[in-house]
C-alpha positions as CSV (number, residue, x, y, z in Angstrom):
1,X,3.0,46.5,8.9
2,X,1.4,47.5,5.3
3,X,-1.3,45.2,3.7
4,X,1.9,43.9,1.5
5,X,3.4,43.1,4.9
6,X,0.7,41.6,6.2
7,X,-0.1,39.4,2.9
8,X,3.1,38.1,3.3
9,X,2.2,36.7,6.4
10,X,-0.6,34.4,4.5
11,X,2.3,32.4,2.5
12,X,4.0,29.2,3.9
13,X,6.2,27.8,1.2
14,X,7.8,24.2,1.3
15,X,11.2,24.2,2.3
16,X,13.6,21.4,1.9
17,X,15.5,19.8,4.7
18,X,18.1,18.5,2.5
19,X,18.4,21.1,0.1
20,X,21.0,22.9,-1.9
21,X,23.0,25.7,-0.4
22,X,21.6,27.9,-3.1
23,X,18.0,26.8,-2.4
24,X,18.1,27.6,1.1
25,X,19.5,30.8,-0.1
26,X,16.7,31.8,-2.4
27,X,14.4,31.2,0.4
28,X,16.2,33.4,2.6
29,X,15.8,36.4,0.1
30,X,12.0,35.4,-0.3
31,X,11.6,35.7,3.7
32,X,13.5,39.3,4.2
33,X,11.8,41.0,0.6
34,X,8.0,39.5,1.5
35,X,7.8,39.0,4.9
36,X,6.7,35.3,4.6
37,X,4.5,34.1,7.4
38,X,5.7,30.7,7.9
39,X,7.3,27.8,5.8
40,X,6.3,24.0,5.7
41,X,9.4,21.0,5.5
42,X,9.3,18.3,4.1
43,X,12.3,15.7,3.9
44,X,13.2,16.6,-0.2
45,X,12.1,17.4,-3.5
46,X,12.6,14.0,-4.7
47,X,10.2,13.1,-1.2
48,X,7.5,15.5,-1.7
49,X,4.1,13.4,-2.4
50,X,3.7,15.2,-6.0
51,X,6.9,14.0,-6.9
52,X,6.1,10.5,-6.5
53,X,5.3,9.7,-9.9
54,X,8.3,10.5,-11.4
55,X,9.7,8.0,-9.3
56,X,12.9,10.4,-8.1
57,X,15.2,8.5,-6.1
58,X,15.1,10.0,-2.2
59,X,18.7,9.9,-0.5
60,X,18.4,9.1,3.1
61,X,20.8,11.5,5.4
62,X,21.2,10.6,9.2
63,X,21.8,14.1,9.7
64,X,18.6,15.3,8.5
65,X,17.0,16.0,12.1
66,X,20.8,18.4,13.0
67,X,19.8,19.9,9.7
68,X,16.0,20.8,10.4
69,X,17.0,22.5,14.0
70,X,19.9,24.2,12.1
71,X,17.4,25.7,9.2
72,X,14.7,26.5,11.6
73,X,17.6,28.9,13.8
74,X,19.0,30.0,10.0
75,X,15.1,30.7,8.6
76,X,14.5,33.1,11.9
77,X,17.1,35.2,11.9
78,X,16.2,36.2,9.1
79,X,12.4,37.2,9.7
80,X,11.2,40.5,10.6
81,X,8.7,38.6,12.1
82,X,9.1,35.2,14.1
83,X,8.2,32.7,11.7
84,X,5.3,29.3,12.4
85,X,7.1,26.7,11.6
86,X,5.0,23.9,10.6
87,X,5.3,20.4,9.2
88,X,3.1,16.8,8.3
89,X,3.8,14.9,11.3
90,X,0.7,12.4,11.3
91,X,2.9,9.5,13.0
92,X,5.9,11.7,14.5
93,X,9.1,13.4,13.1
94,X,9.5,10.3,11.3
95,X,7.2,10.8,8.6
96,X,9.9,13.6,7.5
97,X,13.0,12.9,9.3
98,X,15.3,9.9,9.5
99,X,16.2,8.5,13.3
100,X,13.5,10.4,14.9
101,X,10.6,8.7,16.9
102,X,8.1,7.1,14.9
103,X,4.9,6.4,16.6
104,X,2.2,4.0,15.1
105,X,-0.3,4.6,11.8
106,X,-3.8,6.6,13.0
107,X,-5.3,3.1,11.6
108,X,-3.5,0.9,14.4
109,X,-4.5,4.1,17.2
110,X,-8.3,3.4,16.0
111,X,-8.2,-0.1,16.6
112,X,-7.4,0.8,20.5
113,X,-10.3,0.5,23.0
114,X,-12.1,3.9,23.9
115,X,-11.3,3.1,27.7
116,X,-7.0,3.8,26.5
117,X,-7.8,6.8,24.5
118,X,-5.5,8.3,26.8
119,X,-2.6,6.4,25.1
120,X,-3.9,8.8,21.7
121,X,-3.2,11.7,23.9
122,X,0.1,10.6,25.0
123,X,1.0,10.1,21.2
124,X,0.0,14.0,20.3
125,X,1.7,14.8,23.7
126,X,4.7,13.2,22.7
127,X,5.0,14.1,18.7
128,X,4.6,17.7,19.9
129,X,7.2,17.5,22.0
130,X,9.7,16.3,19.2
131,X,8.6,19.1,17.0
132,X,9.3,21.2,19.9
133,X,13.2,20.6,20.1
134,X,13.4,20.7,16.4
135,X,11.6,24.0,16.6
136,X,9.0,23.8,15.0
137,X,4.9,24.3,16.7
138,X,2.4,23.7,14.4
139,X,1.9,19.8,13.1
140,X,-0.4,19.8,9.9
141,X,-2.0,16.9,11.8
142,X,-4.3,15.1,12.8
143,X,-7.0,13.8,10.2
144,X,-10.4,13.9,10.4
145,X,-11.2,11.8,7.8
146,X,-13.5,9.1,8.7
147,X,-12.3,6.0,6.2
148,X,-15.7,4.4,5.3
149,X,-14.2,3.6,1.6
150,X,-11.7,0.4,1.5
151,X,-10.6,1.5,-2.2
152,X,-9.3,4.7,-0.7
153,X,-5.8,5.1,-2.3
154,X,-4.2,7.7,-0.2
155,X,-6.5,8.4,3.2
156,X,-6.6,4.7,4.8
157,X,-4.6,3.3,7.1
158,X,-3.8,7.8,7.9
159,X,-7.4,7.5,9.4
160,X,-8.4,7.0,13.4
161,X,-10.9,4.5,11.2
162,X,-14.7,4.6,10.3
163,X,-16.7,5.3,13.3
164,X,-17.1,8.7,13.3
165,X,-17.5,9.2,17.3
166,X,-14.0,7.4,17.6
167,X,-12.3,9.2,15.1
168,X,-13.8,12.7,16.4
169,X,-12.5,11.5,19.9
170,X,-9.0,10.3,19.2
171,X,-8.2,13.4,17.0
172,X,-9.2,15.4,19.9
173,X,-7.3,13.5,22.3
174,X,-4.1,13.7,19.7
175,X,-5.1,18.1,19.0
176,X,-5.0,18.1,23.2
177,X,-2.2,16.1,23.6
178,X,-0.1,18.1,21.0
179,X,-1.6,21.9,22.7
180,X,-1.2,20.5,26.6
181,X,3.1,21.2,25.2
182,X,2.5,24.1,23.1
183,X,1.8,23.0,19.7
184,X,-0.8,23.5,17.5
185,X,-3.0,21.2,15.5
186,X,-4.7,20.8,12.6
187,X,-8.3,19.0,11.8
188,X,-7.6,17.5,8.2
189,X,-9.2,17.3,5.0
190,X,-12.3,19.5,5.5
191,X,-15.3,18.7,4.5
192,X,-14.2,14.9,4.9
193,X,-11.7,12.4,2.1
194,X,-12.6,9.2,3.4
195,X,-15.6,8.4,1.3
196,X,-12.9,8.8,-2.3
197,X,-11.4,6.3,-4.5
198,X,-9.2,9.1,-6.1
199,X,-5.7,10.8,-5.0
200,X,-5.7,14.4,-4.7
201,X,-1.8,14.4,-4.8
202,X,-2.6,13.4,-8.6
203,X,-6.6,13.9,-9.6
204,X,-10.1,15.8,-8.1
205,X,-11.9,13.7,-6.1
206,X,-15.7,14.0,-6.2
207,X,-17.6,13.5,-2.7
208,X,-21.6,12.9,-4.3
209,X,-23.0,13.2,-0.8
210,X,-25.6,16.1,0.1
211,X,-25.4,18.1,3.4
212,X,-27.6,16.3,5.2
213,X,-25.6,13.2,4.7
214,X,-22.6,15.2,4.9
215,X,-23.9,16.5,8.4
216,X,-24.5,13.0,9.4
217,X,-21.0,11.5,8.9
218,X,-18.1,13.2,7.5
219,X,-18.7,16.3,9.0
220,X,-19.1,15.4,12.8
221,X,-15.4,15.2,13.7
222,X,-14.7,18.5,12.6
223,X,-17.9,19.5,14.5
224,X,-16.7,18.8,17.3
225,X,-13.4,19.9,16.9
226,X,-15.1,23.1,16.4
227,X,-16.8,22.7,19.4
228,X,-13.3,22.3,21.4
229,X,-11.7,25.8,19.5
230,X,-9.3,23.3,17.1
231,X,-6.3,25.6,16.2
232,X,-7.1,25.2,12.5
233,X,-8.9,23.5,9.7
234,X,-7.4,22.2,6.6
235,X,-9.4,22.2,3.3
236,X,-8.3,19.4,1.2
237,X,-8.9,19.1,-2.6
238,X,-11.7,17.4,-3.6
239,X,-15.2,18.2,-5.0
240,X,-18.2,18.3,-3.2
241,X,-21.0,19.6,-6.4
242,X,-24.1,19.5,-3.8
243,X,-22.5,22.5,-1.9
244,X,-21.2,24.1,-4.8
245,X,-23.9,24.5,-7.4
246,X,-23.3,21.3,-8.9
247,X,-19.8,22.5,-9.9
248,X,-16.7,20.2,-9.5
249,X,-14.9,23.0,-8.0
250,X,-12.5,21.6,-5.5
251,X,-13.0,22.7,-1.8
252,X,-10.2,24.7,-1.7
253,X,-11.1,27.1,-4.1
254,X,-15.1,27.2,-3.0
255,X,-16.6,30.3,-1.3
256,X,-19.6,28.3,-0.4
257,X,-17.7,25.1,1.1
258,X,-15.4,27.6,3.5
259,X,-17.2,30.9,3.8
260,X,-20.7,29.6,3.9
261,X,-20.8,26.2,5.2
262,X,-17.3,26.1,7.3
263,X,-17.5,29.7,8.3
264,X,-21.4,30.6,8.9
265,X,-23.2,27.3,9.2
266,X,-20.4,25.2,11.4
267,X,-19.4,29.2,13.1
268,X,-15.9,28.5,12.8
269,X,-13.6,31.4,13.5
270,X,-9.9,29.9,14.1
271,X,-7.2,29.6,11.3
272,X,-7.7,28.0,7.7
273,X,-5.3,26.4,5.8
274,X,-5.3,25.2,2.0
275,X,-4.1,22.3,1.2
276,X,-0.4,21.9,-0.3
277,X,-1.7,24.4,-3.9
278,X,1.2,22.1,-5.3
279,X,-1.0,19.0,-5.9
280,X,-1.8,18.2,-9.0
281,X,-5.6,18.8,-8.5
282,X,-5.3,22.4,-8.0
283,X,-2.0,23.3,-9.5
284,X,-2.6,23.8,-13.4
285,X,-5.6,25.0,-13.0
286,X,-4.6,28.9,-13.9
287,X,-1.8,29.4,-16.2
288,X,-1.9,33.8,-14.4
289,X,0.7,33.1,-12.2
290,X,-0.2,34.3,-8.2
291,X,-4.0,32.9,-9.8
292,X,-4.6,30.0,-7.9
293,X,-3.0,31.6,-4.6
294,X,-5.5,34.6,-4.9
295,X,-8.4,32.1,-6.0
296,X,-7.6,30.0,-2.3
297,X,-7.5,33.1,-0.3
298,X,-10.8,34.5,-2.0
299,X,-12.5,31.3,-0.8
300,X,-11.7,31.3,2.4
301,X,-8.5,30.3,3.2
302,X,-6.0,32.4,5.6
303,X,-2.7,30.4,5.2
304,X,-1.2,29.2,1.9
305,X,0.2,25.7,2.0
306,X,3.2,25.5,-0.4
307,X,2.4,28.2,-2.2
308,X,4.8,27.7,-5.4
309,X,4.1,31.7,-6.8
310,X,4.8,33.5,-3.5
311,X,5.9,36.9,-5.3
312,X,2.8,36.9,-8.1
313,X,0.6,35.8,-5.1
314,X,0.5,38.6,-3.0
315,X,0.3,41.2,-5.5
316,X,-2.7,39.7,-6.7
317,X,-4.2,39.6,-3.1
318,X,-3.0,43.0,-2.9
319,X,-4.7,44.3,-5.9
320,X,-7.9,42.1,-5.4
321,X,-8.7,41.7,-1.6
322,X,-10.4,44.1,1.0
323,X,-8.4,45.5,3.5
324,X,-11.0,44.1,5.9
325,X,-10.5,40.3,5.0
326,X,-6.8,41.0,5.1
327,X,-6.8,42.1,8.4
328,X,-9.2,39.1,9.6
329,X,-6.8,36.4,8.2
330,X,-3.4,38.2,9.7
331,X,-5.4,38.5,13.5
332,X,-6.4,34.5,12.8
333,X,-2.4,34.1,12.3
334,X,-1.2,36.3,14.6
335,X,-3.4,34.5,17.5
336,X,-1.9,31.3,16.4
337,X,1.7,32.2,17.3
338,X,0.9,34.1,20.3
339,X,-0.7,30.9,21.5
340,X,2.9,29.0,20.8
341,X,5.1,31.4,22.6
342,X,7.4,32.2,19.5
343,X,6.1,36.5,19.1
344,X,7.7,37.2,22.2
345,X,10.5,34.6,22.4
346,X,14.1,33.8,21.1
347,X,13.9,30.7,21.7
348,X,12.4,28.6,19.1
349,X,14.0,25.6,20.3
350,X,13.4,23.3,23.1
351,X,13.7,20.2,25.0
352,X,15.2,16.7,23.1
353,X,14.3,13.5,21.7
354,X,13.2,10.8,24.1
355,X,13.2,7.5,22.6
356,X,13.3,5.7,25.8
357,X,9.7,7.1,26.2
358,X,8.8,6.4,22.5
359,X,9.2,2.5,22.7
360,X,7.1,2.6,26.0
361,X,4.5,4.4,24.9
362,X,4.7,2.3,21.5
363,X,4.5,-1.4,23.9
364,X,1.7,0.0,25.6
365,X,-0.6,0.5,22.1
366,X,0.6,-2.9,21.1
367,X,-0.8,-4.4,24.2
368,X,-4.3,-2.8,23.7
369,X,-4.4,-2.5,19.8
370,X,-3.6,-6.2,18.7
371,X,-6.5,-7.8,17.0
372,X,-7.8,-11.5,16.7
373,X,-9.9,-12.0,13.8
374,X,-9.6,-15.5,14.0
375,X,-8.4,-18.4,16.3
376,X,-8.7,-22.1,16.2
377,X,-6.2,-22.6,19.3
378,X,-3.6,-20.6,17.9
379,X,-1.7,-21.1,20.9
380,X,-2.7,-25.3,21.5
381,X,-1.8,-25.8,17.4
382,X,1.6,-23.7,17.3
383,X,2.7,-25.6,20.9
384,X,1.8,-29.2,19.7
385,X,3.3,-28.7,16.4
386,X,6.6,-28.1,18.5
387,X,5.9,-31.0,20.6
388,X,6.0,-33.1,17.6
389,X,8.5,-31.1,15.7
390,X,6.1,-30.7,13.0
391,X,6.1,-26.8,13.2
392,X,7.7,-24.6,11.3
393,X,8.1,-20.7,10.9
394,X,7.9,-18.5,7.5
395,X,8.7,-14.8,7.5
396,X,7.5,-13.0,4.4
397,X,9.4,-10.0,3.1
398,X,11.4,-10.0,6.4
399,X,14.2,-12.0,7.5
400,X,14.4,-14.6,9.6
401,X,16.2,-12.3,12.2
402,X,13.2,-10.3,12.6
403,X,12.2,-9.8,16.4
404,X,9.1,-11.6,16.4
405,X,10.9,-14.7,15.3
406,X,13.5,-14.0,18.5
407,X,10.8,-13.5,20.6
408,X,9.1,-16.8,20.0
409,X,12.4,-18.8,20.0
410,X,13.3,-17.8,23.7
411,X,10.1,-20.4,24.4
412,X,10.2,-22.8,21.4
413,X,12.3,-22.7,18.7
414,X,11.6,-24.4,15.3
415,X,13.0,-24.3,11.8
416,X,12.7,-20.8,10.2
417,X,12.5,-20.1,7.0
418,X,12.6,-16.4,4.8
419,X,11.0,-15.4,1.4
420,X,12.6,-11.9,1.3
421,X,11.7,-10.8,-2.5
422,X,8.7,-12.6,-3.7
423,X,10.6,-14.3,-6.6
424,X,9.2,-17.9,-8.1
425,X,12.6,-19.5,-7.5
426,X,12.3,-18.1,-3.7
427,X,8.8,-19.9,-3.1
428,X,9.5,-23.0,-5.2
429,X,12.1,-24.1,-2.6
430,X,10.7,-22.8,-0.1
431,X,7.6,-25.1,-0.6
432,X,9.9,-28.3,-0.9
433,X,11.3,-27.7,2.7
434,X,8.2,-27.4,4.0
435,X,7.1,-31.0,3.0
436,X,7.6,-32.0,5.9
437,X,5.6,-29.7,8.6
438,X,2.3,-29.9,9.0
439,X,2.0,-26.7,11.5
440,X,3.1,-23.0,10.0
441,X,3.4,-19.8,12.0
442,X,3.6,-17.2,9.1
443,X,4.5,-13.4,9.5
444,X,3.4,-11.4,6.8
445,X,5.2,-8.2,7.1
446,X,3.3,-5.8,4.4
447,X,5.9,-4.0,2.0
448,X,3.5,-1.0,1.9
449,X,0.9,1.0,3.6
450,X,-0.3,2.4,0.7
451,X,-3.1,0.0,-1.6
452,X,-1.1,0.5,-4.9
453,X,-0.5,-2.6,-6.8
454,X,-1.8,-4.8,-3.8
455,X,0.5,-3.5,-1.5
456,X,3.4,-4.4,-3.4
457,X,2.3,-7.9,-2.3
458,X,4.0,-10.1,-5.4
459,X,1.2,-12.3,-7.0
460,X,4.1,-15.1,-6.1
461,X,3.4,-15.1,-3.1
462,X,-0.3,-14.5,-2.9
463,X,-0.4,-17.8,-5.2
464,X,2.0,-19.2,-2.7
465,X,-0.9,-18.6,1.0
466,X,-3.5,-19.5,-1.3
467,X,-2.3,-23.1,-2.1
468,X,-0.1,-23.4,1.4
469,X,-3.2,-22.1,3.7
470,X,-5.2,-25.6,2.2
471,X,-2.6,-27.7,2.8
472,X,-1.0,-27.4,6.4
473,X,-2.6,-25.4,9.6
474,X,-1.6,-21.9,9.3
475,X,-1.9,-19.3,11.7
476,X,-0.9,-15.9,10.1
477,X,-0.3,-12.7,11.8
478,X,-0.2,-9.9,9.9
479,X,2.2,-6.5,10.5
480,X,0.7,-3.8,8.5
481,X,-2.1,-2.5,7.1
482,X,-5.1,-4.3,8.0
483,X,-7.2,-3.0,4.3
484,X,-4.2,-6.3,2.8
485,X,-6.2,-8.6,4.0
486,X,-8.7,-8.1,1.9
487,X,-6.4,-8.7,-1.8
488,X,-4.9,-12.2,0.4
489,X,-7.0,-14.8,-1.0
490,X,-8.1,-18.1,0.9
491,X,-8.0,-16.5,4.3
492,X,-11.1,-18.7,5.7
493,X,-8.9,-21.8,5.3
494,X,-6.6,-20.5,7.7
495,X,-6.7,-21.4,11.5
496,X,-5.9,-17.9,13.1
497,X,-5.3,-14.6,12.2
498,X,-3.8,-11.9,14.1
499,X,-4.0,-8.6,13.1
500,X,-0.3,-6.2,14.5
501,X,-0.9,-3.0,12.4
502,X,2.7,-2.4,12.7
503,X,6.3,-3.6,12.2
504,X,7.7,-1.8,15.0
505,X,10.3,-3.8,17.1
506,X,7.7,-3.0,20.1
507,X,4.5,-4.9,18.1
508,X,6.6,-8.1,17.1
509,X,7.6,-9.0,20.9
510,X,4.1,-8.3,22.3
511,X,2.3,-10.2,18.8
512,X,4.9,-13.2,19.9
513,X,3.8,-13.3,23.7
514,X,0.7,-12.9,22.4
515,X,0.9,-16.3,20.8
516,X,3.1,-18.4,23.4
517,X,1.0,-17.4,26.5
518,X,-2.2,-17.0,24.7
519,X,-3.1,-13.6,25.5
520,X,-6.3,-11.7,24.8
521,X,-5.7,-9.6,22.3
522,X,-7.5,-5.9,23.2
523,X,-8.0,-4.6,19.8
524,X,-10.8,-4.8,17.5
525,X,-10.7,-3.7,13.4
526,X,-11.0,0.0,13.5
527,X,-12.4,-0.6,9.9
528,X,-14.4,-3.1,7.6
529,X,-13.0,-5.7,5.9
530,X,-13.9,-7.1,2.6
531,X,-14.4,-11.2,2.6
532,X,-14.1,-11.2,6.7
């Protein structure tokens, strides 16, 4: 290969998985004329985290997992060199792809006991499998981050949690899990996001901490992922000015943060990754086209994450970099995908989905990750209530149909009731029928796992458990992010609180058994919790 070859290598564009004909096209032309290294999917354009803002409409399409394992096959056979195919699969092929396994939120993972971090392994075991018979082996996953910030608008409930022993031992037990079936992992966002308050999909985040303090928390997972040879470090975009001269230069673009700290204080030698150089952090920054993507490699970085000015980039690496430094990045790579099998293979493909196994594994986490925060006799109230025919059950932003409901009924049924959309009208009759009941079971089924606007929690309805949680004995259990608790007001009025993490059809039959057998529930907040 020639340096220009070999720069290539470096570049790992987005692709689309349901894009245009003439898209997939134009990448096919970039992959023969610059010898691309690998490429990174994502669902869409209109899907893409950048995009968000604009508030593009994304257009579901069942046959999005056929198309991935059909571009992958298409992408290599047109490669000179076998391609790494790589994608963000934090919670499975679901993240990306439509009717593929979805596996539970790092958040709900953290709030499992140390004595079933096997069940994280099985998780990495299990997503590297699906992105095995899609064909693709290297999972821009797990994070590091330890969450210590409740305000945090984009890390959160993507975190193993706030304990930084737990989160360094669950991401190694999901980076084994994924590399015991041949994939590789990533450690994510170097030197630490969980300690922000800003997006770096949209703004710079600025970390204040020193390196001692630095050494003490947020760096100690990716210590010790150093320790156990990770595959590869991301570097995410935010600003750390005590390692960088007092400069708000983001991470990914900081000699001092990769070379010196990542590289020669931690002695790190495997593969490093930018973060996406799309995000709106970085992206602007330098109006030289192929700028930004020779300003990431000249920090430190051997892979470029959706690199938007492939062509411009590496002629400016080209013109600018050592032929020494080159050669260091493409071994890193080139170890990489000797490790996966795909240099001296054909195949790129293997293996199938396994849902069956999915939905097992997925039971098994509910039954150890479930969380009581608080319980006056959940169990004694809910039954008596029935006895007396004084109980009732609300779903919010769920129907009625929901399984957890089902699951309950099979014991004791009792009138149901559904506030689907949040609206005044919805709640106003609502709180006539309920007149009559003394004893509520509520399911609070979060619209979002995200923070923004209160987790799309309608003030309706927040006005609506402030007033009913005074009036009658309410037990709520919560499916979703555990950080909502903290904008639902009046929660100490309550009489229990159960904590589910997810809506998966899995966590709503074992929350429901839960409460009509009065199970211990294993789990225990894998982060703190404003006004609890």
């Amino acid at each position: 290969m020639t340096l220009e070859q070999k720069i290539g290598q470096f570049f790992f564009p987005a692709v689309f998985i349901n894009d245009t004909e003439e898209n997939i096209q134009e990448m096919e032309r970039l992959i023969k004329q610059h010898n691309i290294g690998g490429l990174t999917f994502f669902h869409s354009r209109a899907s893409a985290a950048t995009n968000y803002e604009t508030k593009k409409k994304v257009v579901f399409n069942d046959d999005s997992y056929q198309r991935l394992k059909d571009l992958v096959i298409r992408y290599q056979k047109c490669a000179s060199t076998p391609l790494l195919m790589s994608i963000d699969a934090e919670w499975g092929l679901a993240m990306r792809v439509e009717k593929t396994p979805q596996y539970p939120y790092a958040i709900t993972l953290g709030a499992l006991p140390e004595s079933e971090s096997h069940l994280v392994y099985e998780v990495g075991k299990q997503i590297g499998l699906d992105l095995k018979s899609a064909g693709v082996h290297y999972n821009l996953a797990p994070l590091a981050d330890i969450n210590n910030n409740p305000n945090n608008p984009v890390i959160g409930y993507r975190s193993f949690g706030e304990n930084k022993e737990k989160v360094s031992n669950f991401a190694l037990e999901y980076l084994k899990g994924m590399n015991d079936v041949g994939v590789l992992g990533c450690l994510k966002h170097f030197p630490g996001h969980g300690n922000t308050s800003v997006d770096s999909h949209l703004g710079l985040p600025i970390l204040e901490e020193n390196l001692e303090q630095l050494l003490e928390n947020e760096l100690v997972p990716f210590i010790k992922g150093i320790e156990n040879n990770v595959d590869s470090i991301m570097v995410g975009h935010l600003a750390v000015p005590a390692l960088n001269e007092g400069k708000n230069t983001s991470a990914t673009l900081s000699k001092s943060i990769i070379e010196t700290l990542l590289r020669k204080q931690l002695g790190y030698d495997g593969l490093v990754i930018s973060d996406a150089l799309n995000m709106h952090s970085v992206s602007s920054l330098y109006d030289k086209k192929g700028q930004l993507e020779w300003e990431a490699f000249n920090a430190g970085n051997d892979v470029l994450c959706f690199a938007e000015n492939v062509v411009e980039g590496i002629q400016e690496i080209l013109k600018n970099a050592s032929p020494e430094r080159i050669e260091a990045s493409y071994n890193r790579l080139m170890k990489c995908k000797q490790k996966v099998g795909i240099i001296d293979s054909n195949s790129f493909i293997s293996g199938d989905l396994d849902f069956e196994k999915t939905a097992q594994l997925n039971t098994k986490i509910a039954q150890n990750s479930i969380t009581k925060i608080k319980d006056n006799n959940n169990t004694s109230v809910f039954l008596d209530g029935s006895k007396k025919g004084k109980v009732a059950k609300i779903s919010l932003y769920k129907s009625t149909e929901n399984t957890f409901f089902q699951t309950l009924n099979k014991t004791i049924s009792s009138p149901e009731f559904s506030i689907e959309m949040g609206s005044i009208h919805e709640i106003e009759a609502l709180e006539k029928n309920l007149a009559e009941y003394d004893t509520l079971i509520l399911s609070l089924f979060v619209p979002k796992a995200k923070p923004l606007n209160k987790f799309d929690i309608d003030e309706a309805v927040l006005e609506f458990l402030k007033n009913i949680f005074s009036s009658k004995k309410c037990v709520l259990y919560v499916f979703g992010n555990p950080y909502s608790l903290q904008v639902i007001p009046n929660l100490e009025s309550t009489f229990g609180i159960i904590q589910v993490y997810q809506d998966f059809t899995e966590f709503q039959e074992i929350a429901a058994q839960q409460l009509i057998h009065n199970l211990e529930c294993e789990g225990s907040l894998p982060v703190f919790i404003n006004g609890l």
